[in-house]
N, C-alpha and C positions, 0 to 999 in steps of 0.2 A: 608876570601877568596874573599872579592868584590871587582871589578875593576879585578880580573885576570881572564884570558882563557886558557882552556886548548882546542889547535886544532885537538886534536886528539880527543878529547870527542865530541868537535862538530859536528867534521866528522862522527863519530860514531852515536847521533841525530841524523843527516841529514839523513845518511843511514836508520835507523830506521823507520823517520818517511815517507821514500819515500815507504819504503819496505811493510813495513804495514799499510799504510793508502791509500791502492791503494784502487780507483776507483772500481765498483762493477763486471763492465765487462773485467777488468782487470783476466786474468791466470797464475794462480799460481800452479794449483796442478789441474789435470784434472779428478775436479769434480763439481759438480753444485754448483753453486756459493749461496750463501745466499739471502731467499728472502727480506729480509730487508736491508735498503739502509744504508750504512756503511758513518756515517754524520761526527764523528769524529775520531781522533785519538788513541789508547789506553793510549797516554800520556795525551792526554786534559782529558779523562774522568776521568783517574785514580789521576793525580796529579796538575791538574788545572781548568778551567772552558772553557765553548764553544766560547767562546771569545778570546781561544787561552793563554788567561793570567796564567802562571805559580806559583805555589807557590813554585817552587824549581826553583835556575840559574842553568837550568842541563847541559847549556854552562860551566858551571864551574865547574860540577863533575866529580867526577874520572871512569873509566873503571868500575874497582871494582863495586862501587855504581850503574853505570848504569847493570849492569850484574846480581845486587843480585835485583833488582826493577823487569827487565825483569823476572828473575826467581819465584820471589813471585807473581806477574802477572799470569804467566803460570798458577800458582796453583790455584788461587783465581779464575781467573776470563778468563780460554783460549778462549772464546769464542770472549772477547774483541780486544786482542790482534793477536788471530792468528785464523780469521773466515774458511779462506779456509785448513789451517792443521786442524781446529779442527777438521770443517767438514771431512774431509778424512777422520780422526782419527775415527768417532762416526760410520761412516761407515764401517771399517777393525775394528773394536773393539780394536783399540791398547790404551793398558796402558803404555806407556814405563817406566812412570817413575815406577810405582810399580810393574810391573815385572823384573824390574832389580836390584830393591831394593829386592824382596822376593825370585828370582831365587839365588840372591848371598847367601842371609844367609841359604837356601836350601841346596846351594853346599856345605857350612861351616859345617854347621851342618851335611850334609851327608856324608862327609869326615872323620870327627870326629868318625862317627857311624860304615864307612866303617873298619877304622881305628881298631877298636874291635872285629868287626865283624869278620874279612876277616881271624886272625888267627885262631880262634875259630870254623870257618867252613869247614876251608881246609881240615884239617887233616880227619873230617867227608868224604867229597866228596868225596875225593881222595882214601877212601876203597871203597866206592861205585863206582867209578869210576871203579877201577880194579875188585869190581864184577861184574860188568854188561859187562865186557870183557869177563872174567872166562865164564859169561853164553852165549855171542855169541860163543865164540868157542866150548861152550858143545852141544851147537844149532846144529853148522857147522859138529862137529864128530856124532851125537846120531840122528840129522833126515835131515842130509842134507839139499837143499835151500828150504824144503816143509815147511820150520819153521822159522819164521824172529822174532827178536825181536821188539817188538813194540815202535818207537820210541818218543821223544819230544811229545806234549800236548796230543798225541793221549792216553797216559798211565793215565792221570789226569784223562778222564772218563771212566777210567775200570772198576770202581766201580758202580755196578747194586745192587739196594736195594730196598725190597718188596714198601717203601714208595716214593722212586722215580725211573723210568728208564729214562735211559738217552739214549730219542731218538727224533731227529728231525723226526715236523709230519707234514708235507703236504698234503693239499684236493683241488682239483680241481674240480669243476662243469664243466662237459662234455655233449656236447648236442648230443642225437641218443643212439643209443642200445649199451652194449655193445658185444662185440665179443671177447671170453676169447682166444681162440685160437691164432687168430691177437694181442693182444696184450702180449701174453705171446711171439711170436716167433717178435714181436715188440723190444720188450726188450732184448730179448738174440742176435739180430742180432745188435740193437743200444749201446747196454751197453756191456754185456758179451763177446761176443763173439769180439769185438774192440780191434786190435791191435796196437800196436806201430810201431815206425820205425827199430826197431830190432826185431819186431815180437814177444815179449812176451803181456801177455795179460796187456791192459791199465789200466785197471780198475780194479788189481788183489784183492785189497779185499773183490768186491763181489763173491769172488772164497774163501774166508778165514773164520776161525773160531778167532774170540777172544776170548782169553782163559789165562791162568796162566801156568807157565812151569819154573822149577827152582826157585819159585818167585819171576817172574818178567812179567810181560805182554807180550805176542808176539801174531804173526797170524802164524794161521796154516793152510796150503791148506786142503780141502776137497778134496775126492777122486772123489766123486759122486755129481752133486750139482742136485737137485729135481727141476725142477722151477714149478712145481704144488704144492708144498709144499709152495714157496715162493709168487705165484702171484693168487689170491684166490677170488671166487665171492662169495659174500653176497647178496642175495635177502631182500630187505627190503619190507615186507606185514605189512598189518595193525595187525597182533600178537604184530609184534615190537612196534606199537606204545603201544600197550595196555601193552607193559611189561615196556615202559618209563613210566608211569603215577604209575603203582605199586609198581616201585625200587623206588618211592621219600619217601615213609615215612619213611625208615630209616633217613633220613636230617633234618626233622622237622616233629617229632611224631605229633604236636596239627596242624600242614596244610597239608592240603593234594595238593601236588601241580602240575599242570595240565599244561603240555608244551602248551598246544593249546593256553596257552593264556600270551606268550613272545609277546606281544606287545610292543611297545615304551612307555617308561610314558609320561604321561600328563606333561611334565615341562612347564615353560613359552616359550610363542611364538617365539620359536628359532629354528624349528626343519628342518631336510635336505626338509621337503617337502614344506616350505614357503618360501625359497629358492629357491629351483629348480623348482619346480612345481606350485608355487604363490596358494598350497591347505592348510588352515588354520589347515586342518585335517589329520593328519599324517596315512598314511593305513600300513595295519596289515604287518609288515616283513617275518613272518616265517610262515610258511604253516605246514602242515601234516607233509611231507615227509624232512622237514629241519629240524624239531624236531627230527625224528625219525635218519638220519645224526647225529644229536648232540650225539646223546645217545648213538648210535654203534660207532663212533668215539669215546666216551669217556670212554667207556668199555673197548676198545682195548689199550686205553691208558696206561693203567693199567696192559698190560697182558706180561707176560715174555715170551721171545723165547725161542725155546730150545736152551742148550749148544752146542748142536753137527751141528746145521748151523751157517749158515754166519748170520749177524744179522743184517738183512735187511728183509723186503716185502713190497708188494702192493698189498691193496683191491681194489675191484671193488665193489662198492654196487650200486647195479641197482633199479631203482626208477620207479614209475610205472606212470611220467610225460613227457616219452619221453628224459630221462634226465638220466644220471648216477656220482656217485663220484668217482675220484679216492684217495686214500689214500696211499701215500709212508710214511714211516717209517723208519728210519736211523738212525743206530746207533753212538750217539756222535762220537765213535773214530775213525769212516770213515772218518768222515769230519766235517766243523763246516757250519754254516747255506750260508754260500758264495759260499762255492765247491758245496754245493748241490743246488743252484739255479742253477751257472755256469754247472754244470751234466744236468737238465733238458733243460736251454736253447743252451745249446752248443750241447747237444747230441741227450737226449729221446725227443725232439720235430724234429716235421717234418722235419721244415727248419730252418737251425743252425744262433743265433741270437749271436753278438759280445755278451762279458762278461759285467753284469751291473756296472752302475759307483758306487763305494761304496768310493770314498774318493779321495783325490789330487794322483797326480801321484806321485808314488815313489821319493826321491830326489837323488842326484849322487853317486856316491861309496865315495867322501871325504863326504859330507855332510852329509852322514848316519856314515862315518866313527867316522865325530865329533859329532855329536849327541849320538851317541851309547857311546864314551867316556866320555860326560857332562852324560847321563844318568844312568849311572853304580855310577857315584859321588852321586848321589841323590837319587840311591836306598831303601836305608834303608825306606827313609820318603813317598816312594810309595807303601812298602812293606805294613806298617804302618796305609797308608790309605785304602787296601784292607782289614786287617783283624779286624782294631779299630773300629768298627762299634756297636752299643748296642742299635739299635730300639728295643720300648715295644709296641704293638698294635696287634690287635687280629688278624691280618694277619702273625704275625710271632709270634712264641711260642708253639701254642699249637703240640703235639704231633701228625703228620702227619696219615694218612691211607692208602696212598698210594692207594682208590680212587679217580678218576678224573673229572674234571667238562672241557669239552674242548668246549667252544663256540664262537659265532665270531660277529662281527657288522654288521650291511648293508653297504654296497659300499659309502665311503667318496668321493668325488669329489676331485680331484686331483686341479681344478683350483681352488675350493674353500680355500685348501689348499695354495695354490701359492699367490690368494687374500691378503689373511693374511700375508703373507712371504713379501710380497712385500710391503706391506702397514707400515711395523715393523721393515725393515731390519733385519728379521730374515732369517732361516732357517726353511723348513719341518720340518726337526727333531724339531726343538726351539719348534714349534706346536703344534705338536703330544705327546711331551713328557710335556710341559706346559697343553695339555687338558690331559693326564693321572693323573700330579698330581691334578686337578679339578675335576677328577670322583675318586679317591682316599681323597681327600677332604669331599665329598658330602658321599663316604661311611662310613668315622669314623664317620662323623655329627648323619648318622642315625644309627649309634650303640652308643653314645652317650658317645662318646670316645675324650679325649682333644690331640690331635696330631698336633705337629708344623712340623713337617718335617721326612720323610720317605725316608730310604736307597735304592736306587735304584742301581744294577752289570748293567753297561752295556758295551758290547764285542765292543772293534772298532779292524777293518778288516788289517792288515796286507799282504793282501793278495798281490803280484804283479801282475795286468791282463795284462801283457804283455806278460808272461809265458803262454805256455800251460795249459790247465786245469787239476789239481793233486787235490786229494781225497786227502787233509790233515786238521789239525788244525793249522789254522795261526791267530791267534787274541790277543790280551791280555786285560786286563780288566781295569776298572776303577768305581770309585762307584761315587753316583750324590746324592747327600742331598736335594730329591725334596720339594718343600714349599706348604706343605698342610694345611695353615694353612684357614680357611673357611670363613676367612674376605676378604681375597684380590680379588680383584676385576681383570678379566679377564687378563686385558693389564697388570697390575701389577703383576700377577704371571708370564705370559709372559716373562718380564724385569726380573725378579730374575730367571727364569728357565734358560736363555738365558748366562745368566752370569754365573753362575751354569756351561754350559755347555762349554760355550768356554774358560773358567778354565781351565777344560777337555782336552781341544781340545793344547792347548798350555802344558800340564803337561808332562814335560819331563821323569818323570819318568817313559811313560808309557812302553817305547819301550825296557828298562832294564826292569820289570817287564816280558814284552813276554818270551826275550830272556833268563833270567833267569830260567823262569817256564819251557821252554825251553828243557834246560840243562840239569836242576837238574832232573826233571819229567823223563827225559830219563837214568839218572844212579841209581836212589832210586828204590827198589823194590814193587812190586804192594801195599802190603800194607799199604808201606807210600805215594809211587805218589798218592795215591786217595786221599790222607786228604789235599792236597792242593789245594787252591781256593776251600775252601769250605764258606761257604754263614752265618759261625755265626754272629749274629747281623744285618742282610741282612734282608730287607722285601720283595723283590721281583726281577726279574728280567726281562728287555726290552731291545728288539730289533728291529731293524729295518733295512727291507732285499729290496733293490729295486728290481722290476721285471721287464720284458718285456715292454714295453708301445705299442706293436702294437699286433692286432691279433697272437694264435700263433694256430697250432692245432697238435695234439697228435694221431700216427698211425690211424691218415684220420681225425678225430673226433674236433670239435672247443670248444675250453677250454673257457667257459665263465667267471669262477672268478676260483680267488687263492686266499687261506689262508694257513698258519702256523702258528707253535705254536715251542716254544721254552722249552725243557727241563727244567725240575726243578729238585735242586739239595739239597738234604735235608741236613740241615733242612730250607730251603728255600723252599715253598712251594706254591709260586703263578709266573708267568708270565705271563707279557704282550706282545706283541710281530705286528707287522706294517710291511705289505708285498703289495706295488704298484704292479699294474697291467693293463693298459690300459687305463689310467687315472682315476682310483680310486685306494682308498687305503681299505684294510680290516684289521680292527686289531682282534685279538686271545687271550682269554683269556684262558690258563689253571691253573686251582689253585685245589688244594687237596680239598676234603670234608669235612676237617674237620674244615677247614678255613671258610664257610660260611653256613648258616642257610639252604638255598635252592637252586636251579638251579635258580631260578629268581631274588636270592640277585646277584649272579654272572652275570649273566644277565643284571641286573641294573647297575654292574660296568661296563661292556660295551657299555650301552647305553648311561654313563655319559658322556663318554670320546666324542660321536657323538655330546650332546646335547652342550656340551662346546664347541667346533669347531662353530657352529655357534651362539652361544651366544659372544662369539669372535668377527665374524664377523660379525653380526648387528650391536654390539658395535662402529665398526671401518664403518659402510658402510650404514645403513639402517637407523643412525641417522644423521649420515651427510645429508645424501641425503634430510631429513627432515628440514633441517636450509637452 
């Protein structure tokens, strides 16, 4: 081929090397250009020397050739060839080339599976389908509208069992006395008594029973609703504390263990007060009266409502600091943890605060139209990944008790939070859920346990906040294979967490999974909606609820901190759970008794999660600042 040209290859070159060998202040893609000065070409580096001298006449090769160079390029070496795509790319975390490679054999294969499936299930649905007709209209002739059948996911947690209830649990720190009276006529004037635009009640299933009928799940009005039965004061006196220090020896017969002394460990010099406070010495977290909170909160946790209310209440436990708690409690199949944020800031607080940001805005009616269609293709292999799951580790297995350890961290720093986000291109969440698996790390180490990675359920939000606020379950689930394994070093769980999760975030299956569970959850009868999404092979499960970020205060009263805690669903028997609030974060541990040795082994998993957060960010900020 010497001595010949092909002008069209050259144009091709030319264009090539104009395009991608631009100058540094040159824009391409609007984002920060690289800080290294961009000296040669991708063709000089990759197939000649800096001298421009070639060892290919690529004047003289063909399209072809130039096309498969370019693309093995891309592979090898994108950073050479394309600095400002790359960079975009490391930014939006786009893979293209292998999610288009593993979405297509996804759909093949899901196709394939549908294919099977799809005969095999109808014939099923389709009687349940027409029985859960059969039972609305027995509803409609035998109790009239005072009997609704319960619909979609809300039927999945009707199943209440001595080892787990299924109730979202909220505590507030309120500052001043309280006043049982004002907040009882608080609530029935903000919540209960709240009408719609047709004037029936908003919020009817704090008026309802959950219960079984024909079976199948539905709500049934109450005739009479008590709200002294529902909103209820606890004095907490030093008895309580003396009754927390004598329930622990059932935990650990040979220690005897004494809440008074929940302090932070001793870890290395990482801790929120060398940070915030520049104090080498971390001071004591929990007092008297927050021990004694832990332990009436974790009782309750445990305690079944009667059948014949609605199944909901709020303590008030009054603290002898000038100080009181509130404690809402909610039954999963009111709502899942979003409606009940969006309930307190839209409603039961004083002054009504927009709905929190939990996620991108909804996409258009075709674009959900076509996703819900790709989604339903790849079903099977999402179904697949919620129930294939076979964690061994001492937080999942042993035989549940169904009592509960509910405790919580001290106040994260939100900017410290951000610090990190922004230093990592991550996310919060990447964060929060890379320091859980580092204090879940740091727990199998000291039980002397060989663990590489731990199944984590966690709910993402469905919800629309552009709608009014409805009491439902709008979420579907996904599971996270987090890396605990007790070598990697902060930034590097980070980076594998991160990937992990924007997996996640990209997995189509997830929105056919909702809408499945959906469906089905609403035509099966009680005794089989409960057995779905259930948690085997599961070690735990997290959440993360944003809240308020400004002052909010509650019938008069200024709500200093917010915590929750997230349902556990056996035999899944621990949660984590991350709820913002003014710019801190507080995360919630509730895990079964039987799961650990003491209140202080629990304890110490929360303290990890704080102690990683800033062993993080020294990493990233306190060493730098040192060079």
């Amino acid at each position: 081929m010497e001595g010949v040209t092909f002008p069209v290859e050259q144009r091709v070159y030319s264009w090539l090397l104009t395009n991608f060998s631009r100058p540094i202040n040159a824009t391409f893609f609007p984002f920060k250009p690289p800080s290294e000065i961009l000296r040669y070409s991708w063709l000089q580096e990759t197939l000649g020397s800096s001298d421009g001298t070639h060892k290919l006449p690529l004047q003289e090769a063909s399209v072809g050739l130039l096309a498969l160079l370019v693309l093995q390029e891309c592979i090898n070496s994108p950073v050479s060839i394309l600095p400002y795509v790359t960079l975009g790319a490391k930014k939006c975390k786009l893979h293209l080339y292998n999610t288009i490679v593993v979405n297509i054999l996804k759909t093949i294969i899901g196709l394939a599976l549908m294919t099977v499936m799809v005969p095999v299930m109808l014939p099923f649905l389709a009687f349940f389908w027409l029985a859960s007709l059969a039972v609305k209209l027995t509803y409609a002739i035998s109790f009239g509208p005072s009997v609704t059948k319960a619909e979609g996911v809300d039927s999945v947690w009707g199943l209440e069992l001595e080892e787990s209830r299924p109730f979202i649990t909220v505590c507030m720190l309120v500052s001043g006395e309280p006043n049982l009276e004002k907040i009882r006529t608080h609530i029935k004037t903000k919540v209960l008594d709240l009408k719609d635009e047709t004037g029936n009640c908003r919020f009817r299933k704090f008026w309802q029973v959950f219960s079984v009928k024909c079976g199948y799940y539905c709500w049934r009005d109450v005739d009479n609703l008590n709200l002294n039965e529902h909103v209820r004061l606890i004095n907490l006196s030093p008895q309580h504390h003396e009754a927390t220090t004598r329930d622990q020896d059932h935990l650990n017969p040979n220690e005897h263990v004494r809440l008074l002394n929940l302090n932070p460990l001793q870890h290395e010099p990482t801790t929120r007060d060398q940070i915030v406070n520049g104090n080498p010495n971390p001071v004591a977290r929990n007092d008297v009266m927050d021990s004694v909170v832990r332990k009436v909160v974790s009782d309750e946790g445990g305690v079944e409502l009667k059948s014949d209310r609605p199944p909901w209440e709020v303590l008030i436990l009054a603290r002898d600091d000038n100080r009181y708690n509130v404690v809402l409690r909610l039954h999963h199949a009111i709502g899942d943890g979003v409606a009940f944020m969006r309930l307190c800031v839209e409603t039961l607080i004083d002054t009504s605060l927009p709905p929190p940001n939990v996620g991108p805005k909804p996409p258009g009616p075709f674009i959900r139209a076509a996703m819900m269609l790709w989604s339903m293709t790849v079903l099977p292999l999402g179904l697949i990944q919620v129930v294939a799951n076979f964690d061994r580790n001492s937080l999942h297995g042993p035989h549940l008790s169904g009592r509960k350890i509910m405790t919580w961290s001290r106040s994260l720093p939100l900017s410290v939070l951000r610090q990190v986000k922004m230093a990592t291109h991550t996310t919060v969440n990447d964060v929060l859920m890379s320091c859980l698996a580092s204090a879940l790390a740091r727990h199998f180490t000291r039980r002397k346990e060989t663990v590489k990675q731990v199944t984590s359920v966690v709910p993402l939000s469905f919800h629309d906040l552009t709608t009014p606020l409805a009491l439902t379950n709008c979420f579907s689930v996904a599971t996270v294979k987090l890396p605990v394994t007790p070598t990697l070093s902060p930034l590097a769980r980070l980076v594998a967490t991160k990937r992990l999760l924007d997996g996640v975030k990209r997995d189509p299956t997830l929105l056919a999974v909702y809408w499945v569970v959906k469906t089905v959850s609403g035509v099966l009868p009680a005794s089989v909606a409960s057995l779905l999404l259930t948690g085997h092979g599961l070690t735990l499960g997290a959440s993360n609820v944003p809240g308020p970020q400004q002052d909010i205060s509650i019938w008069g009263d200024g709500v200093e901190e917010m915590v929750f805690w997230v349902p556990n669903r056996a035999p899944v028997g621990a949660g984590m759970s991350f709820l913002s609030y003014k710019g801190q974060v507080k995360v919630g541990l509730n895990v079964d008794e039987a799961l650990v040795t003491s209140r202080e082994e629990a304890q110490q998993l929360v303290d990890d999660v704080e102690c990683e957060l800033y062993r993080m960010h020294n990493t990233l900020f306190l060493k730098s600042s040192t060079l």
